[in-house]
N, C-alpha and C positions, 0 to 999 in steps of 0.2 A: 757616409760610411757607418756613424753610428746607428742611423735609422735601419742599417740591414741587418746590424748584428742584432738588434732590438726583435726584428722579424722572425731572425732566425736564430732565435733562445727563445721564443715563444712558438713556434711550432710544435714544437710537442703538447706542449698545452695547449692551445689550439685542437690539436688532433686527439687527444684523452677527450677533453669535453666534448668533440662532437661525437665520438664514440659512446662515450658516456649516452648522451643524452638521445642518442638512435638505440641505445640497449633498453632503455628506459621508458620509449617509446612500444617497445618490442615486449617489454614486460607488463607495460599495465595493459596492449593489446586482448596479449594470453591472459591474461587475472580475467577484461571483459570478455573472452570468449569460453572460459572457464566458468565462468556464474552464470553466463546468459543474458548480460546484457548488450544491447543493440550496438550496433558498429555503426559510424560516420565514414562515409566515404570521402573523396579529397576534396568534396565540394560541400560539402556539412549534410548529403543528405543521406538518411537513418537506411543503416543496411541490418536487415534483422537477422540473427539466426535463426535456421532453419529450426522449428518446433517439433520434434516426433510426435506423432499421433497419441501416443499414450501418455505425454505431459497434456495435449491439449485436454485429450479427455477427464483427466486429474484437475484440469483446473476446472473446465465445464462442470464436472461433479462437484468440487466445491464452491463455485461460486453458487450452484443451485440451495448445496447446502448453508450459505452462508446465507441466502434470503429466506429460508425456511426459519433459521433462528434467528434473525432479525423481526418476522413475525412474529415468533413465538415471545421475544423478550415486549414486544411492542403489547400484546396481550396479557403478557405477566405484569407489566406496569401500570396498564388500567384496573386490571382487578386488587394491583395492592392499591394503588389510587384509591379504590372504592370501599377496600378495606382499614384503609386511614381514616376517610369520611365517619366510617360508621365509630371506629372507636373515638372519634374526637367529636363527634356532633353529640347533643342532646339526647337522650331518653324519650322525649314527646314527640320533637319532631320526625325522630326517625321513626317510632310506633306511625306516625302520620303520615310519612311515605311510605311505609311498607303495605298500610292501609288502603291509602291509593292505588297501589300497584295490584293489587288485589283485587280489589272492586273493579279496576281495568281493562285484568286476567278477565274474570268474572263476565263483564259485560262481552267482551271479544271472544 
């Protein structure tokens, strides 16, 4: 007897929680379908939203542009590179590579 009454005074609570926690399912659902990240179907596997054409092309555009200035800082770096060398090397040695480079030119 007392094992039912124990059952049935926790029925509600029982019933809040799982309420609860199907709302709360329900809510970070929307939040991921709200930002755009991909959905899990009932089996783990990735259901993606649908992308409008005009995000993808937004991203295509900047991923292009994103390698465009990945080259450019990649050639920004060798030239301060080159301009570290020259202010921290010698006076001789560099007269003597620039001399080389010259006579190099020169010959080619």
């Amino acid at each position: 007897m007392e094992k039912m009454m124990f059952i049935r005074d926790m029925a509600p609570v029982i019933a809040i929680l799982g309420v609860m926690g199907i709302g709360g399912w329900i809510f970070t659902t929307w939040l991921r379908v709200r930002h755009g990240y991909p959905l899990e179907g009932s089996w783990g596997q990735q259901i993606k939203p649908v992308v409008p054409t005009e995000t993808a092309e937004r991203l295509r555009m900047l991923a292009t542009d994103n390698a465009r200035l990945s080259a450019e800082v990649a050639s920004l770096k060798d030239r301060i590179a080159v301009l570290e060398r020259i202010a921290t090397d010698q006076p001789a040695r560099l007269a003597s590579e620039i001399d080389a480079l010259r006579t190099e030119r020169a010959v080619n």
